[in-house]
Structures are given as C-alpha cells and as structure tokens.
C-alpha positions in Angstrom: 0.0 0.0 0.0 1.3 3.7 -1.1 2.5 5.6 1.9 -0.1 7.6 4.0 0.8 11.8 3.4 1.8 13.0 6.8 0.8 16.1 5.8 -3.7 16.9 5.7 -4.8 16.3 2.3 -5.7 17.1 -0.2 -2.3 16.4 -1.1 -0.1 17.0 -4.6 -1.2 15.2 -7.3 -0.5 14.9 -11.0 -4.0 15.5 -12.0 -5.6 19.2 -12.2 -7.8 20.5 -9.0 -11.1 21.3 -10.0 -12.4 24.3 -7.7 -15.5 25.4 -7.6 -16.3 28.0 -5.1 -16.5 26.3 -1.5 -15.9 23.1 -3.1 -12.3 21.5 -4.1 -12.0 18.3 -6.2 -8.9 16.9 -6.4 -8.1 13.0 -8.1 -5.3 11.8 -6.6 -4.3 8.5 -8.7 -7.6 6.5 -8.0 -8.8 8.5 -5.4 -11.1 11.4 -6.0 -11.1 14.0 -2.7 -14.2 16.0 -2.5 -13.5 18.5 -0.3 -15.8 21.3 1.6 -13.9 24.4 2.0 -16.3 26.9 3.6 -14.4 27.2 6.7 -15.8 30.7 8.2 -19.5 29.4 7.8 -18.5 25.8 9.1 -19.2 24.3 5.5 -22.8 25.2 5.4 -23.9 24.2 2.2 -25.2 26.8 -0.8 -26.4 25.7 -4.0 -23.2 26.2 -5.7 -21.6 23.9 -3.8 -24.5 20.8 -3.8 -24.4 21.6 -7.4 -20.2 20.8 -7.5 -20.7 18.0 -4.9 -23.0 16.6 -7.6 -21.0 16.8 -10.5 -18.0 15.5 -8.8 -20.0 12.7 -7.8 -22.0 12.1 -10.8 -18.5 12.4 -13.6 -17.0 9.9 -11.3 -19.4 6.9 -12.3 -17.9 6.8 -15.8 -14.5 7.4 -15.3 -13.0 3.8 -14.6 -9.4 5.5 -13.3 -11.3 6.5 -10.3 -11.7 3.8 -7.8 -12.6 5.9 -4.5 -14.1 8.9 -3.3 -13.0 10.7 -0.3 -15.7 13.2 1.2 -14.1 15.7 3.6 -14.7 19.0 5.3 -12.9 21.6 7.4 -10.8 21.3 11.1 -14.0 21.6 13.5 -16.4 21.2 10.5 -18.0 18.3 7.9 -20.5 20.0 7.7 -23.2 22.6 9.2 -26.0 21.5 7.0 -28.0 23.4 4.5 -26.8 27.5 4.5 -29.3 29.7 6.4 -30.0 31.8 3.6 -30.8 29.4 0.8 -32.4 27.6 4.0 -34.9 30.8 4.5 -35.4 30.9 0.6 -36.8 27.5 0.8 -38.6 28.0 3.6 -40.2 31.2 2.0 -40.9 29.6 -1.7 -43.1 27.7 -3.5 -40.6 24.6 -4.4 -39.8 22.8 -1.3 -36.2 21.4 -1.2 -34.1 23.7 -4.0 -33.5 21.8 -7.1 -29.4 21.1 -6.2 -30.1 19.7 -3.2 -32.9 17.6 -5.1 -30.3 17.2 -7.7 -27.6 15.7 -4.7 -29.5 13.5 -2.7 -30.1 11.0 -5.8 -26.2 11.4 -6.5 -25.3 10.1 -3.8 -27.7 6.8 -3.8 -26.5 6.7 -7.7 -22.8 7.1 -7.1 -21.3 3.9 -8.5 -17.9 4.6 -6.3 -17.4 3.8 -3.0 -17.7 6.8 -0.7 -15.1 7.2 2.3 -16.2 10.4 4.8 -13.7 12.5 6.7 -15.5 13.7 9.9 -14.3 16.5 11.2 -16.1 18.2 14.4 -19.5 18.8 13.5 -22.4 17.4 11.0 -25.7 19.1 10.9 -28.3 18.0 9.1 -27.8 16.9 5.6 -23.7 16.7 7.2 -25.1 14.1 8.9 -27.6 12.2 6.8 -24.7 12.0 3.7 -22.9 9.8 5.9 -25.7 7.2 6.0 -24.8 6.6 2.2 -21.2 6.1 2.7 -19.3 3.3 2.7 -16.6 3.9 5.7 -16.2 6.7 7.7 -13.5 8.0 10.0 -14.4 10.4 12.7 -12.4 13.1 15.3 -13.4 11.8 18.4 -14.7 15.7 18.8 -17.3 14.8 15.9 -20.6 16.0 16.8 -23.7 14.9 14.4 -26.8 16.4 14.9 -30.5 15.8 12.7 -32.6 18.7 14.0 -35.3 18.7 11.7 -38.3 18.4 14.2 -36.9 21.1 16.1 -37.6 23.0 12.6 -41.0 21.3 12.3 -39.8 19.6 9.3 -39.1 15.7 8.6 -35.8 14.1 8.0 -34.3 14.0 4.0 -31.9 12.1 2.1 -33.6 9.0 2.9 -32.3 8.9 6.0 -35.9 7.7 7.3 -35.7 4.9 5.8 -32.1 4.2 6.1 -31.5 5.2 9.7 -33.8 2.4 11.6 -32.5 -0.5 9.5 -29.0 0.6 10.8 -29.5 1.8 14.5 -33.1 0.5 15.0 -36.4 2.2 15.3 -35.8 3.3 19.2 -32.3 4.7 18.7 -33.0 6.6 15.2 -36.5 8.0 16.9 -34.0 9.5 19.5 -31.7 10.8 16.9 -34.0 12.0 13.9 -37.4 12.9 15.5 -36.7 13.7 19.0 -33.1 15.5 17.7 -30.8 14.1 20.4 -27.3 14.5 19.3 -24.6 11.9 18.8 -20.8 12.4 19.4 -18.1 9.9 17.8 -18.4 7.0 19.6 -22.3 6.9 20.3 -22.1 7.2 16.3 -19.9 4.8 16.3 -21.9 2.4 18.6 -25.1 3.2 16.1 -22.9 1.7 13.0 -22.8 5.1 11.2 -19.0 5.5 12.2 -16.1 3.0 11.2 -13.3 4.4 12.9 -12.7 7.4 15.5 -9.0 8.7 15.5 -7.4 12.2 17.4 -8.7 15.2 14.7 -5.4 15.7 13.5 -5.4 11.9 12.3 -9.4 12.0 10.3 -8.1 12.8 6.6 -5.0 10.8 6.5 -7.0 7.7 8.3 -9.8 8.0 5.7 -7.4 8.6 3.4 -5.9 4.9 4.3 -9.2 3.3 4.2 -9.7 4.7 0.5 -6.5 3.4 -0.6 -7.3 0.0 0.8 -10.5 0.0 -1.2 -8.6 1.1 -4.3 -6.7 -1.3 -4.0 -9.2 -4.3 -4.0 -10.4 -5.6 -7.4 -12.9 -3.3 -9.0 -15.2 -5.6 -10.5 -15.6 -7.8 -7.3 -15.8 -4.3 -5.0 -18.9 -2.4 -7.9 -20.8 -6.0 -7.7 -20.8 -6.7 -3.7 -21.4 -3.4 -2.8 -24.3 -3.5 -5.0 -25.3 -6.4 -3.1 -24.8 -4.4 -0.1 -26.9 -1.3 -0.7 -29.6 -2.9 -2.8 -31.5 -2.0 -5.2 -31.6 2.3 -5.6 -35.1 2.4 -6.6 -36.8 2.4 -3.4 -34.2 4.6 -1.5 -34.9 7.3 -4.2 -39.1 6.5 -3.6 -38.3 7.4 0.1 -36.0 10.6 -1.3 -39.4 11.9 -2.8 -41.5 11.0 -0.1 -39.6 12.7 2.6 -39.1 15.7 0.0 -43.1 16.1 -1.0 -43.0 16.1 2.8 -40.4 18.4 3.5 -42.3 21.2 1.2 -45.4 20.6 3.3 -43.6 21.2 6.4 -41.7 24.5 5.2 -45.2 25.8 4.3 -46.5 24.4 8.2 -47.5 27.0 11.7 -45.1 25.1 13.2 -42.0 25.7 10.9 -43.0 29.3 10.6 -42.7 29.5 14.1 -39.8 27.5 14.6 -38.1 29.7 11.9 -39.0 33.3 13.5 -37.8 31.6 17.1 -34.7 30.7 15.5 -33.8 33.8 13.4 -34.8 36.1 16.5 -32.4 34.0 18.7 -29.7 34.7 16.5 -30.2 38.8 15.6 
C-alpha cells in the first residue's frame, strides 16, 4: 500500500484540481477527494456547492481510473448542514427542497464509487444524513452529528428515514431524527454510522488509508458486492421523494413558521 501523506490532504497530485467556489476536487491517482472548504460558515452548504458535490459525484461513475471517493470538510467542520439563507429561501418559496439539493441527494444513492467520509467536528443536518450513504467513515473523536429537523418542524431527508432504523433500530434513530438528540463519535460509532474514531489531526490521513485499501481491491468484485450491499436504488430514491413532498409541506406548516421566527430572532 502507497504511503499515508503525513501532511492533511488534499495532497499533490498529478491531475488538475477542479475548484469550484466552496468546493475543491482533487483526483489523486484512484482516489477522487471531495473537499468542503467553507471554513468561516462551518461548510454550510449553498447551492453552488450541492451543485459541484453533484458533478464531482455524478462524472466519477464513468471514469473507470477513479476507484474511491474521499468526502471531507474543514478542522472543526463536515458539515453545518444546509446555509441559512438558501435555508430561508426554501422555507419562503413555493418549491420545497431547491433543485441542487434535489439534484444531490439522488447522487449520492446513484454514485457507483465507494464513498469514504472525513469527519471532522461537527455534521448538521444533511452533514449528517450523507454519511448514512457512505461506505466507511473515520471520525475526530470531537465529531458531533446532529439531525434537528423536528426542532424545525420539518421531517428528516436524504432517505435517511428509511435508512436510519435499518442501521441503529427504530428506538435509537427515533432519539436521533425525530426527538433530535445528538450523537458524538463514539455513540455514532456504537449506532454503526462511524467505522473508525482517531485524534482530529489523524481523520483525513485515516480515511485517506481506508480509501487506498478499497482502491486497492479488485474493482469488479468491490462495484458488484457493494451492489449487493446497498440494494436496489429504486426504493431509496421513492423514500427521497416522499420525505421531500413532505419536507415542502412542512416548510409551508405554523409550526416551521414558528420555529423559523424563534430561530432567526435567537440569532439577531
């Protein structure tokens, strides 16, 4: 196996970064590192950056030289879930969920690669539910992951409804998608949605290990069992729609409206 950089990645590599505002892509030999890089809003997502988290995804299914994909954030940060503003937009529009985060979530069921996370302190919402459709992740021991869609008087996304009981059991995902009880590294870890929990300043060159194991595996025999393992995509992406017709119901609800103005006045 190639040697681990002892330096955070994404490291040098021969092929060309793709940047795209708060989003870096870099391939690195077989590896393709998708990286967050919104550090002064703790990678809260826009719609330009679901929109290059999407392509990156979606290009890497036909290109046969990539063999892994590496999902990462920020020191302190995965992810803070969706950005308050284009949060506020939905919640004030006629649409529901915005069309790149509609655009994402079936990315990520449809990505053909394996999907390696790098947890780095905290996952909010959507930081959260991605890792449910990864294959390994690595977390700081300071992880935090938090779903607090009730709270919002919404319902949980990315299939995570559906996902989240088969892997922790009803009881423990009712605590931690409807009743919005947080999980830190090792209760994540204990619940199955965390391989591996290292110091923070070992996450990225851990997951960068684990992705260079599975690059190293055959292909053929890795695409074909973890087909087996996931199952068919068809009814994750029913359960994508159903929580998403939801989700526009709830955005349009008394009680989001009033979880919304409780939140925004809390924070003026």
């Amino acid at each position: 196996m190639a040697q681990i950089p002892s330096t955070p990645f994404p490291p040098k590599c021969s092929g060309e970064p793709h940047m795209t505002d708060h989003v870096i892509v870099t391939d690195e030999g077989q590896i393709r590192i998708v990286r967050m890089n919104r550090p002064d809003k703790k990678n809260a997502l826009t719609h330009a950056m679901y929109a290059a988290m999407t392509e990156a995804l979606n290009s890497a299914n036909g290109n046969d030289a990539i063999r892994c994909i590496v999902i990462c954030g920020v020191p302190g940060a995965f992810s803070a879930g969706n950005d308050l503003q284009d949060f506020l937009a939905m919640a004030t529009g006629t649409e529901g969920l915005a069309r790149p985060v509609r655009d994402f979530l079936p990315a990520l069921v449809h990505c053909q690669k394996p999907m390696v996370a790098a947890v780095s302190g905290i996952a909010v919402g959507i930081g959260t539910t991605m890792l449910l459709h990864c294959d390994h992740v690595v977390a700081a021991n300071t992880a935090r992951l938090m779903t607090p869609f009730t709270n919002l008087g919404l319902v949980p996304e990315s299939a995570s409804s559906l996902i989240g009981p088969r892997l922790m059991g009803h009881a423990r995902a009712f605590a931690f998608l409807v009743m919005g009880r947080p999980l830190d590294a090792m209760q994540a870890h204990e619940a199955g949605i965390v391989n591996t929990v290292v110091a923070p300043e070992e996450v990225d060159n851990e997951a960068m290990k684990a992705a260079r194991e599975i690059a190293a595996l055959p292909p053929g025999a890795v695409a074909a069992s973890r087909r087996l393992l996931r199952g068919m995509p068809d009814e994750l992406i029913a359960r994508i729609d159903e929580e998403a017709e939801l989700f526009k119901q709830r955005l349009k609800s008394p009680e989001a409206r009033a979880a919304f103005q409780a939140f925004m006045s809390k924070n003026k």
